[in-house]
N, C-alpha and C positions, 0 to 999 in steps of 0.2 A: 464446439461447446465451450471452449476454451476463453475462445475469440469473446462468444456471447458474456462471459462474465466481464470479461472486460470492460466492452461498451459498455453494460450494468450498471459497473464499479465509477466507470468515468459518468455517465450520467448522474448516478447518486453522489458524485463529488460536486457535479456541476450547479445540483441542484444545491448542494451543502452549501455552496461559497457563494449563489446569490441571495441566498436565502440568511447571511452574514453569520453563517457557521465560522471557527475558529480555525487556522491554518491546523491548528493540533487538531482536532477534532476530524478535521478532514483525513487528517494522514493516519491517524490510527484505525478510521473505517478503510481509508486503502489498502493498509499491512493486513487488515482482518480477512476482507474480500481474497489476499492474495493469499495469504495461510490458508484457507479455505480451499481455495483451489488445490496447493500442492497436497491437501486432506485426501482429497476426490480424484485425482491422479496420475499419485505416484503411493510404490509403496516400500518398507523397507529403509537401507539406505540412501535409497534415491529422495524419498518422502525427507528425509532428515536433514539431506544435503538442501532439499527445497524451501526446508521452513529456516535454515541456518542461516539462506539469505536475506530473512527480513525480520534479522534481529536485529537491526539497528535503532534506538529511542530514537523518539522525537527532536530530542535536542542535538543529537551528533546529525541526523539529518538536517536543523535549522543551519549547523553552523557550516555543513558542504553546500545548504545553497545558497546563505548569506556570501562563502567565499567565490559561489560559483557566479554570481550576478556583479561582484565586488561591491559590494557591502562591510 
C-alpha cells in the first residue's frame, strides 16, 4: 500500500515538472503525500516521529540540494 502511494506521489511529481510546475510546488505536494502516509500508518509516537521528519521548508531543502549538486 505503502509502495503504491509512492509510485502515486512520483507520477504526480513527474506530471508536475513537465507540465512546468515550480521546484516549490512540487516539493510541497511531495512532503504532503508523505505526511499523509505517516497519517495512515503509524500511530502515537511513532506517527510523530514520522511527520518530524518532514519538517523541513522548502528553502533548507533548496540549499542541501543546491550544496548537494555544487551549486
Amino acid at each position: 500500500m505503502l509502495q503504491k502511494q509512492y509510485v502515486l506521489g512520483a507520477f504526480a511529481l513527474a506530471t508536475l515538472l513537465t507540465a512546468g510546475c515550480s521546484n516549490k510546488a512540487a516539493y510541497e505536494i511531495m512532503q504532503s503525500n508523505k505526511k499523509e502516509a505517516c497519517e495512515r500508518v503509524a500511530e502515537g509516537q511513532a506517527r510523530e516521529d514520522c511527520m518530524r521528519g518532514y519538517e523541513r521548508s522548502f528553502a533548507e531543502y533548496e540549499r542541501e540540494r543546491n550544496r548537494a549538486v555544487g551549486k
